[in-house]
N, C-alpha and C positions, 0 to 999 in steps of 0.2 A: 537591511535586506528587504527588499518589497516580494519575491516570489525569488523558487528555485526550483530548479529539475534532479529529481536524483532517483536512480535504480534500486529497486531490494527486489530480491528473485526474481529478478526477470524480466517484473513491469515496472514501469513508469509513471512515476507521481509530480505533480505542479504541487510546492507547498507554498505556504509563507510563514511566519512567526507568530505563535497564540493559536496556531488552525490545528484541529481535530483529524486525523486521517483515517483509515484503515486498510489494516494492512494484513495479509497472511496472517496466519498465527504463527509468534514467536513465545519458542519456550521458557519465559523468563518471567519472575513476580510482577506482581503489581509494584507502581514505583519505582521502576530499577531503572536505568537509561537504556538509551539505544543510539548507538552513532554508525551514521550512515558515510560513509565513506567514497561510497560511487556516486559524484556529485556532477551532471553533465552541464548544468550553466546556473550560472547566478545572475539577476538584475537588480543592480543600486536604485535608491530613492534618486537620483541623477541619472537618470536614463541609462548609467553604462551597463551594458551587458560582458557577463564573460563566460566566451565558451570552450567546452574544453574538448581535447582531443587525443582520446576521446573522455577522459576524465580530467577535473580539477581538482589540484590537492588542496582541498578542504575535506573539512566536517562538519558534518549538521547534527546536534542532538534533539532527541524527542527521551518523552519521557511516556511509558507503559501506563495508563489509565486504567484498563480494563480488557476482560477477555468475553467471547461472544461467542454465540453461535446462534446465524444469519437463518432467515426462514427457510422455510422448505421449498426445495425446487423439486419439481416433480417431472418425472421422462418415464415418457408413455411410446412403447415402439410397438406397430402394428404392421401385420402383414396382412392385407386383401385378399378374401375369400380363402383365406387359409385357415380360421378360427384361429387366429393365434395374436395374444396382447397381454403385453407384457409390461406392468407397472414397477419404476423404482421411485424412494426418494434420497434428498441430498440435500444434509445441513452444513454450510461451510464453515468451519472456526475462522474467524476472524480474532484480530488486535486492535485496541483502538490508543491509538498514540496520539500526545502534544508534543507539537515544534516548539524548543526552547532558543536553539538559536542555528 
């Protein structure tokens, strides 16, 4: 498998094999598998592609490395001439998974 396309909540990820991703957080140990199931195309080391429609029944596993939580993103909402500003912030948890195959 040179690259693959495949869904988890919603969005859309390009992997390949040996590659690092991140993903949502998923409630599951360190070390545990994860098989993704919604798999929308695959390309061979032979140029063939296959797409699916709108999914292919395969599987792809990755394996849970590690859990995170991504810098702060800060949202600042202001109104003009109104005195009024209004500070939050937002750490996302992330997953960081390997493709095994």
């Amino acid at each position: 498998m040179e690259y693959a396309v495949i869904e988890n909540n919603g969005k859309i990820y390009k992997i390949s094999e040996n590659k690092k991703i991140k993903l949502d957080k998923i409630q599951k140990p360190i070390n545990s598998k994860i098989t993704f199931e919604k798999v929308l195309a695959i390309k061979k080391n032979n140029k063939e592609i296959t797409i699916g429609q709108p999914y292919i029944k395969k599987t792809i596993e990755a394996v849970i490395i590690d859990h995170k939580i991504e810098k702060k993103i800060k949202i600042i909402k202001h109104k003009r001439r109104k005195n009024h500003l209004k500070k939050l912030g937002f750490r996302k948890q992330v997953t960081i998974a390997e493709i095994i195959t």
